[in-house]
C-alpha positions as CSV (number, residue, x, y, z in Angstrom):
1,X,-81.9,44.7,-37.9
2,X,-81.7,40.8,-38.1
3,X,-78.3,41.9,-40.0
4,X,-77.1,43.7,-37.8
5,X,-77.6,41.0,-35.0
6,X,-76.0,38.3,-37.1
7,X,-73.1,40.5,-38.1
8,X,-72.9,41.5,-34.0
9,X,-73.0,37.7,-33.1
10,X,-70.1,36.6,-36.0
11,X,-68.0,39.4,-34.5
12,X,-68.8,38.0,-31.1
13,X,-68.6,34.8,-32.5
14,X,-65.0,35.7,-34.2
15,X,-63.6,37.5,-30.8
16,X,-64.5,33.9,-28.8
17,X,-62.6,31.8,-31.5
18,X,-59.8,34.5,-31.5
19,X,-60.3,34.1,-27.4
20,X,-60.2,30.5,-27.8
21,X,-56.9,30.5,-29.5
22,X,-54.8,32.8,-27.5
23,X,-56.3,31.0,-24.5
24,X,-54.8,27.4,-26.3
25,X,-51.5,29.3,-27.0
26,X,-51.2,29.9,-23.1
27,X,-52.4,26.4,-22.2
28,X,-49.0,25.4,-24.9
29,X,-46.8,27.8,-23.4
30,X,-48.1,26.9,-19.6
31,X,-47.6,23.1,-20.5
32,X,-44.0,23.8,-22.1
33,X,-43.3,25.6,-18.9
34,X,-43.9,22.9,-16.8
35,X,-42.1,20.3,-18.6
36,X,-39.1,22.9,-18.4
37,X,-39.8,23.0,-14.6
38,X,-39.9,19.2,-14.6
39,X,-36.5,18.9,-16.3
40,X,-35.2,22.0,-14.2
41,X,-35.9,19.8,-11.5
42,X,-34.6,16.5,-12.6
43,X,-31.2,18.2,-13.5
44,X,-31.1,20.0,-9.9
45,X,-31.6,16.3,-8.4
46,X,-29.2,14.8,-11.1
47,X,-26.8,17.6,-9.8
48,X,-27.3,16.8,-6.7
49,X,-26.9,13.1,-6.8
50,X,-23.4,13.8,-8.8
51,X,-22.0,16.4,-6.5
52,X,-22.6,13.4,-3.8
53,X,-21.2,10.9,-5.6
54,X,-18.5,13.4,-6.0
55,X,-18.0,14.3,-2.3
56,X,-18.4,10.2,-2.0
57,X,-15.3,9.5,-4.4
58,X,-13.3,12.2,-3.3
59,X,-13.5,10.9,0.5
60,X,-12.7,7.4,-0.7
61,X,-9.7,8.7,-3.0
62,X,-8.1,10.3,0.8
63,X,-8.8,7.0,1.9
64,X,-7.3,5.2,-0.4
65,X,-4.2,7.7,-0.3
66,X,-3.9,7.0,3.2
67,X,-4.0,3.3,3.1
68,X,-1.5,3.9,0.2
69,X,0.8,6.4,2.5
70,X,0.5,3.4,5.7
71,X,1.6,0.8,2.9
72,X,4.7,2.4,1.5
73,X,6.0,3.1,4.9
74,X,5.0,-0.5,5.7
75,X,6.8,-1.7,2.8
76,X,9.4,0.5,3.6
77,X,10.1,-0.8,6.4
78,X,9.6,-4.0,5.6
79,X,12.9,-3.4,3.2
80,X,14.6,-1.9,5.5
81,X,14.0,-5.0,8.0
82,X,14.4,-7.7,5.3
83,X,18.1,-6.1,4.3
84,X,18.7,-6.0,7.8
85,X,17.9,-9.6,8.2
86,X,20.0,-10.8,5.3
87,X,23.1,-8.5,6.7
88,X,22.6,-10.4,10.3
89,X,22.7,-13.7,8.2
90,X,25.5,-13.0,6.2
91,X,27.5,-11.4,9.3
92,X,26.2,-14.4,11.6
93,X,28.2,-16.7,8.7
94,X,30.9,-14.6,8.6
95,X,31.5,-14.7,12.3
96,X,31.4,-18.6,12.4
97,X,33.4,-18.8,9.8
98,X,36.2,-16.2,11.3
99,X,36.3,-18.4,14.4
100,X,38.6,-20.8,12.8
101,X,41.2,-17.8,11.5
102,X,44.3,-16.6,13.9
103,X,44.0,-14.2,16.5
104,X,45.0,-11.4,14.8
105,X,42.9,-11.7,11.8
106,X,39.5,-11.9,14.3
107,X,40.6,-9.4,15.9
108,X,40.8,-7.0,12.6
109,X,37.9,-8.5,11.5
110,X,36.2,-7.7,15.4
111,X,37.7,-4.0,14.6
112,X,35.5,-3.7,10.9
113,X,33.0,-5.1,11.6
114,X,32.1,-3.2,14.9
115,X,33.3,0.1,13.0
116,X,30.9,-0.7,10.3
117,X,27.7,-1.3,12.8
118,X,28.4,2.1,14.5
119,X,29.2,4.1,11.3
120,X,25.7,2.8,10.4
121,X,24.1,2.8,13.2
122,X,22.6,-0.6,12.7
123,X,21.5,-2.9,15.8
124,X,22.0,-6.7,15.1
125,X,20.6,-9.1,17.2
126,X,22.0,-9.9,20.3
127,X,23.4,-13.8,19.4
128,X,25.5,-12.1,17.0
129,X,26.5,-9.4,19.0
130,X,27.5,-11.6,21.7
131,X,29.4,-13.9,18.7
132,X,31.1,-10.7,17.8
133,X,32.5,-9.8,21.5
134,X,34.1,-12.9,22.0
135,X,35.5,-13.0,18.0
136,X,39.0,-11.9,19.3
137,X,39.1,-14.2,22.6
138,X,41.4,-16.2,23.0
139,X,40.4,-20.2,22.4
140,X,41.8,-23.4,22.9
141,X,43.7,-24.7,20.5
142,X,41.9,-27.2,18.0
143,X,42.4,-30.8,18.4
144,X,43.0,-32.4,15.0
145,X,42.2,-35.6,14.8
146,X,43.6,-37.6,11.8
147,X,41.2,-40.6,10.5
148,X,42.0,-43.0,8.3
149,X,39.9,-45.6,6.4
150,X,35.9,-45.7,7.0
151,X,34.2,-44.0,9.6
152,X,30.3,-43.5,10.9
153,X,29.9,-40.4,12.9
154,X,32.7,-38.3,15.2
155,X,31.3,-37.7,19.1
156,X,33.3,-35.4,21.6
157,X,34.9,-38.2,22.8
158,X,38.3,-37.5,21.6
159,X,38.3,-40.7,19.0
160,X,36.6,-41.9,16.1
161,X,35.4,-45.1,15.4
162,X,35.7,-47.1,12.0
163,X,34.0,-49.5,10.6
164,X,35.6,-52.5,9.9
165,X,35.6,-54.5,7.0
């Protein structure tokens, strides 16, 4: 009998350790399970925190598209003004330098010049569009004045005064 209790108390003994174990394997796979979770739930934030930063960088790219949009046709027309400026100078020049040419000639240039403007459609500013109505009026005729030996400065007066030695 005292056999047969010891042999029923190592099988009972035996199931427990066996017990034992598979209730350790569970507590493994449980723990491995939760550090999955854990990671599951890093990654998901991680995601998360990318897909903003994604949503973040795509919003500043538009942004930045849009300032770059605004700064070509800024630039643009920046060119655009800065050519016109230097063909105002340039014309402006021009003019004052026709005014000393015969009639004929300002008038031809007059003729070109306006041609050009309305081919173009340009606008110039209004002092050289008021030079360029009166480029073919008539003028009175310049007074030459013929100087000879040293002179300071000539005034409207009519004479120039020299210095003498």
């Amino acid at each position: 009998m005292a056999r047969n209790v010891k042999r029923e108390l190592e099988n009972e003994r035996d199931k427990q350790i066996e017990k034992a174990e598979q209730m350790n394997n569970l507590m493994s796979v449980i723990d491995v399970l939760t550090e999955q979770l854990t990671d599951k739930n890093k990654l998901k934030e991680e995601n998360e925190t990318l897909q903003q930063q994604l949503a973040d960088e795509r919003k500043q790219r538009l942004e930045l598209e849009m300032k770059m949009k605004e700064m070509s046709k800024l630039s643009a027309g920046v060119a655009k003004k800065a050519s016109q400026d230097d063909l105002a100078k340039a014309l402006r020049i021009y003019l004052n330098i026709s005014k000393r040419k015969t009639v004929s000639k300002r008038e031809a240039a007059k003729m070109v010049i306006t041609e050009m403007l309305n081919s173009a459609k340009l606008e110039l500013p209004e002092d050289i569009m008021e030079m360029l109505d009166h480029l073919d009026d008539e003028q009175a005729e310049a007074k030459v004045v013929n100087v000879s030996g040293n002179y300071n400065d000539i005034h409207d007066n009519g004479e120039v005064k020299g210095i003498k030695a």
